[in-house]
C-alpha positions, 0 to 999 in steps of 0.5 A, spaced: 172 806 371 178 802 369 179 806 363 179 813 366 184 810 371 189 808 365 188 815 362 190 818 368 195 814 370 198 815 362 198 824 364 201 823 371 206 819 367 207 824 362 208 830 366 212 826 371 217 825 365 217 831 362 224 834 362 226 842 364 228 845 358 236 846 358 236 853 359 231 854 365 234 848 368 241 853 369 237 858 372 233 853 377 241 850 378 242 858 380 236 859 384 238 853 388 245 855 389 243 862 391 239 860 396 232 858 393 227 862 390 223 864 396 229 869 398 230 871 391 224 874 390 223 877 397 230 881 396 226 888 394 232 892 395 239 891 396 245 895 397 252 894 397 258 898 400 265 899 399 271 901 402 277 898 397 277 897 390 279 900 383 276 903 378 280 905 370 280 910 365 278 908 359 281 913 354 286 916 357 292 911 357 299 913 356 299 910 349 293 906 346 295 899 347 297 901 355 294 899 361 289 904 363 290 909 370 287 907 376 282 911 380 283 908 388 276 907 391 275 909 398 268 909 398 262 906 395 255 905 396 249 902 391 243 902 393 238 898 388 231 898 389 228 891 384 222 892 384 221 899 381 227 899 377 231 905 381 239 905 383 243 909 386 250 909 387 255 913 390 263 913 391 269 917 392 275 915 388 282 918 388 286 918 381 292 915 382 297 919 380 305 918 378 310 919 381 312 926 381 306 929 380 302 933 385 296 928 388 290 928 385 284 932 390 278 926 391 272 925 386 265 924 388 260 921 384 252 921 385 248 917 380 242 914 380 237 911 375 230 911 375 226 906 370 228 910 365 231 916 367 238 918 369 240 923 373 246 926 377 247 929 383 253 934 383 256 937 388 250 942 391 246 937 391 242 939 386 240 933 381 241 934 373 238 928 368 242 925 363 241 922 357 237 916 354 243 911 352 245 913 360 239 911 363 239 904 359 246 902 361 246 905 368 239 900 370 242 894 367 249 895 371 246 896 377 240 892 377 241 887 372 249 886 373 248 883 380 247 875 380 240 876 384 238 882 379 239 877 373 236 871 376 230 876 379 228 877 371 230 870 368 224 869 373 220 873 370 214 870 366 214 875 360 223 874 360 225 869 355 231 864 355 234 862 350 241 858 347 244 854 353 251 851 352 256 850 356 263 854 355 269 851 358 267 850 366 261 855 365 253 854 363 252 859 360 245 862 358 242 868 355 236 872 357 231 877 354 228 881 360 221 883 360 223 890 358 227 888 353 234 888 355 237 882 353 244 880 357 248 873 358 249 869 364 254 864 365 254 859 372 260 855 374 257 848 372 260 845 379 257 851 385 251 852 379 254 860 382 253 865 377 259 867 375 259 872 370 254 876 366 255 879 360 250 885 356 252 890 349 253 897 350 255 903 345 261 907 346 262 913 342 269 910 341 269 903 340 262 902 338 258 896 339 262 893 346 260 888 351 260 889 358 262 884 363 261 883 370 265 877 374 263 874 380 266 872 386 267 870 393 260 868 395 258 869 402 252 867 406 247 874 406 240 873 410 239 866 408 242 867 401 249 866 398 251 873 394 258 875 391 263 880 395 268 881 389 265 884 383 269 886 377 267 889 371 270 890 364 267 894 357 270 890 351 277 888 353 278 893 357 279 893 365 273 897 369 272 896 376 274 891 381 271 891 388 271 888 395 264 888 397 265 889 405 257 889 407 251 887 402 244 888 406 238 885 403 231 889 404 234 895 407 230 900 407 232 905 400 229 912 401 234 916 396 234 912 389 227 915 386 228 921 380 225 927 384 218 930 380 223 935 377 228 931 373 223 926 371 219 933 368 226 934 364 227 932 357 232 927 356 238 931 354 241 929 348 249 931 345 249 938 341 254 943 338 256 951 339 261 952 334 264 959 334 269 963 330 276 967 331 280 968 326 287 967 330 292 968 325 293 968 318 289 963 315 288 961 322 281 960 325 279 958 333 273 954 333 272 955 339 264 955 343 264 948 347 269 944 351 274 942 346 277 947 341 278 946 333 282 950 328 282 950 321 288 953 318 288 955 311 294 953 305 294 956 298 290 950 295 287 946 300 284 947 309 286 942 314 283 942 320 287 940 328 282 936 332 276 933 330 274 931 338 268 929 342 263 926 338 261 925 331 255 931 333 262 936 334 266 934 330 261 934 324 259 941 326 267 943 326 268 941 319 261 944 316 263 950 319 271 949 317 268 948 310 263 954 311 268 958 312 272 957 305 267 953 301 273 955 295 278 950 298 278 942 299 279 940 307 283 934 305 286 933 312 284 932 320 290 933 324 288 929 331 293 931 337 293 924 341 289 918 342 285 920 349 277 918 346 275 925 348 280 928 343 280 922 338 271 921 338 270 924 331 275 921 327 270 916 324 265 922 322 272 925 318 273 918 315 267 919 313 268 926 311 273 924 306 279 927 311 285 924 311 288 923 319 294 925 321 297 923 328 303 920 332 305 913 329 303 911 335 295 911 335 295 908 328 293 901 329 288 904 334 286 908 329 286 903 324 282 899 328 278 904 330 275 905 323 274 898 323 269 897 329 262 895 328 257 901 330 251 898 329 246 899 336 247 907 334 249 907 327 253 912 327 257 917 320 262 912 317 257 905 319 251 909 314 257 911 309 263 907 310 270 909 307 277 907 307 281 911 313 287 915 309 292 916 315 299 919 315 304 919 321 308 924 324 314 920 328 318 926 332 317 932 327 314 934 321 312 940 316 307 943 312 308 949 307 307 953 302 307 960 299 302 962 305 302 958 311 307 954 315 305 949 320 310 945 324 308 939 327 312 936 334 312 930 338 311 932 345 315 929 351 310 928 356 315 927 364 307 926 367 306 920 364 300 923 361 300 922 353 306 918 350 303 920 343 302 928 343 303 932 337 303 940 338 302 944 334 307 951 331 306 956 326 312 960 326 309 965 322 304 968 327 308 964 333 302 961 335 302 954 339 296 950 339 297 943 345 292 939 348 291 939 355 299 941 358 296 948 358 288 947 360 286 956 360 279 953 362 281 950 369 286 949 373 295 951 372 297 944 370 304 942 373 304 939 366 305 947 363 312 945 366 313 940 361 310 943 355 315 949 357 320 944 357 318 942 350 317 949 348 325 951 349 328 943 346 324 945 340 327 953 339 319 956 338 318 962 339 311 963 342 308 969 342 300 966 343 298 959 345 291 958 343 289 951 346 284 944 345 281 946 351 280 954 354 281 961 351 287 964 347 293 966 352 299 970 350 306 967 352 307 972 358 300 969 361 303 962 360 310 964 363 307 965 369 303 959 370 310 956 368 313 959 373 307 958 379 308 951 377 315 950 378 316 949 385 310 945 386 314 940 380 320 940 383 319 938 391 314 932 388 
């Protein structure tokens, strides 16, 4: 009896004295902090509302190094739903616009995600799936990214913490959810409050890039304590800021789930249509997307303007660039700007062997560009890397021999659009090739204006604009849309 009295007070002993491991003690201080884990693990729904905050551009900033333009947000609203693994979000932002400039009309954005299907809603109201790599980064910024979404799953059994460590004022912890995702949660050591989580994400442009949400503002929400700032960055860059004006737990989420429908679509996935018009002589529009190229041909050599997008269009340009002319080498890619949707394919033509030629300004990203890790998708240069070749123009530029002649011009961009823009004129055929100052695919830009403006400076005589975006146009249609233009730009 004595005996068996000792052995049990040795186990009680033991067990009393075991020490938490470090990494579910920071989230138990979580837990605590929050509200305890009982109101947690009740919260099966939450939703977030908005009526100020910001969100960025990324890609589409005046220069690379440049801060990115800034949408205003007037409406928003997230409704997630944690025990399916379901959001929604919906939000009006207004572009803002410089000076000058006419204002932007409202954009209004209906996404959803469900397990693992992505969807959007567009203006009809009907829903379209979206791809994988979506449906993967929307559920982890809308359900994951959120203190009580991060802590829900460290509290999973199947999750896995690991590495706890402290980092300045923070502890932090990284968590491996039951599905797989795996994500980085740091608390403030004094409040014990989560102040940031952090997960990997893939941008065609960037490659491998950590996407962060910050913490704020901790207010008192049905016997739980829940942030009402929450900002967001991808790599270095600045993506959203908002001001949290109601957050509702347990509200009843009706409109989050993927219709039987959408789920019944296969995932989409990025393709390309490249169709062939010869424009000129030694000129051919590569046209059949959203984005143009051109492949223009030199007595002993092809080059190429644009390789954009992605890597799936702007390989299937050159494949057909070089399918045109399997005679000549296609030795150089010139690249308008550095706008990401204009710049995607600059690593498929590195890997291509081609040499890129653009505005100095864009050098440094580009060289940093073709430096960045692509590991989560391994894309052309990451299986085949190579050195990237690069030649500047500052404010001009030639290229000629005896069959071609190709002029290169910066262009002076009043809207604040792109301060690293070249066009392009082939004085023989008198054709302009510009990106985005006449878009014949949408609407009449005041930045026609501009590129008019550019268009008499350099003393070209344009009898056909053949443009990165839309159909080929004469110079009496652009006239026109210069001229419609012209009051609109000038009472702004």
């Amino acid at each position: 009896m004595k005996r068996t009295l000792w052995l049990m007070l040795v186990v009680a002993f033991a067990g009393g004295c075991a020490q938490t491991p470090p990494e579910m003690q920071v989230i138990n201080d979580a837990v605590e902090a929050l509200g305890g884990r009982a109101p947690i693990e009740a919260a099966n729904t939450l939703v977030l509302e908005a009526t100020a905050g910001t969100n960025r551009n990324l890609g589409q900033n005046r220069t690379p190094d440049a801060d990115l333009p800034v949408f205003n947000v007037t409406q928003f609203k997230r409704s997630v739903d944690f025990a399916n693994q379901r959001a929604r979000q919906v939000q009006t932002r207004v572009a803002v616009v410089p000076a000058g400039v006419p204002p932007a009309a409202p954009q209004n954005q209906n996404f959803g995600v469900d397990g693992d299907v992505a969807y959007n809603v567009g203006m009809d109201g009907k829903p379209v799936r979206q791809g994988a790599r979506i449906a993967i980064d929307r559920r982890t910024e809308y359900i994951l990214h959120h203190p009580i979404g991060i802590v829900r799953a460290a509290l999973d059994p199947a999750a896995k913490l690991a590495n706890a460590r402290i980092a300045g004022t923070m502890s932090v912890v990284d968590i491996t959810t039951s599905t797989g995702e795996t994500l980085t949660m740091a608390i403030d050591s004094t409040t014990h409050l989560p102040a940031s989580v952090t997960s990997m994400t893939y941008n065609t442009n960037l490659g491998d890039v950590a996407f962060e949400t910050t913490f704020a503002d901790y207010q008192d929400v049905s016997g739980l304590k829940l942030p009402a700032h929450i900002a967001s960055k991808i790599d270095k860059y600045p993506n959203t800021d908002l001001t949290i004006a109601k957050s509702t737990v347990n509200a009843e989420v009706t409109d989050v789930a993927a219709s039987d429908a959408v789920k019944a679509e296969p995932a989409p996935v990025v393709t390309a249509n490249v169709t062939v018009e010869e424009v000129g002589k030694g000129v051919w529009f590569l046209a059949g997307q959203s984005h143009n190229s051109l492949l223009v041909e030199f007595s002993d050599h092809l080059e190429l303007i644009e390789v954009p997008q992605n890597e799936v269009r702007s390989l299937a340009v050159i494949a057909k660039a070089r399918e045109l002319k399997p005679g000549k080498p296609l030795t150089k890619a010139v690249v308008t700007h550095h706008h990401f949707d204009h710049s995607g394919g600059i690593r498929a033509a590195i890997a291509e062997g081609l040499t890129l030629v653009t505005h100095e300004i864009n050098k440094p990203y580009f060289e940093e560009a073709a430096q960045r890790t692509h590991s989560i998708v391994p894309d052309a240069l990451a299986k085949n890397p190579k050195p990237a070749m690069i030649e500047t123009v500052s404010d001009s530029a030639v290229v000629k021999d005896n069959t071609q002649a190709m002029e290169l011009y910066k262009v002076t961009d009043p809207t604040q659009h792109s301060d690293s823009m070249l066009m392009i004129y082939f004085p023989n055929d008198r054709i302009l090739v510009q990106a985005d100052f006449y878009n014949t695919a949408g609407m009449a830009f005041p930045r026609a204006v501009a590129l008019n403006d550019n268009i008499v400076k350099r003393n070209l005589r344009v009898a056909k604009h053949v443009p990165i975006h839309g159909a080929v146009k004469t110079q009496a249609e652009f006239a026109k849309v210069v001229q419609a233009n012209k009051p609109a730009a000038s009472t702004n």
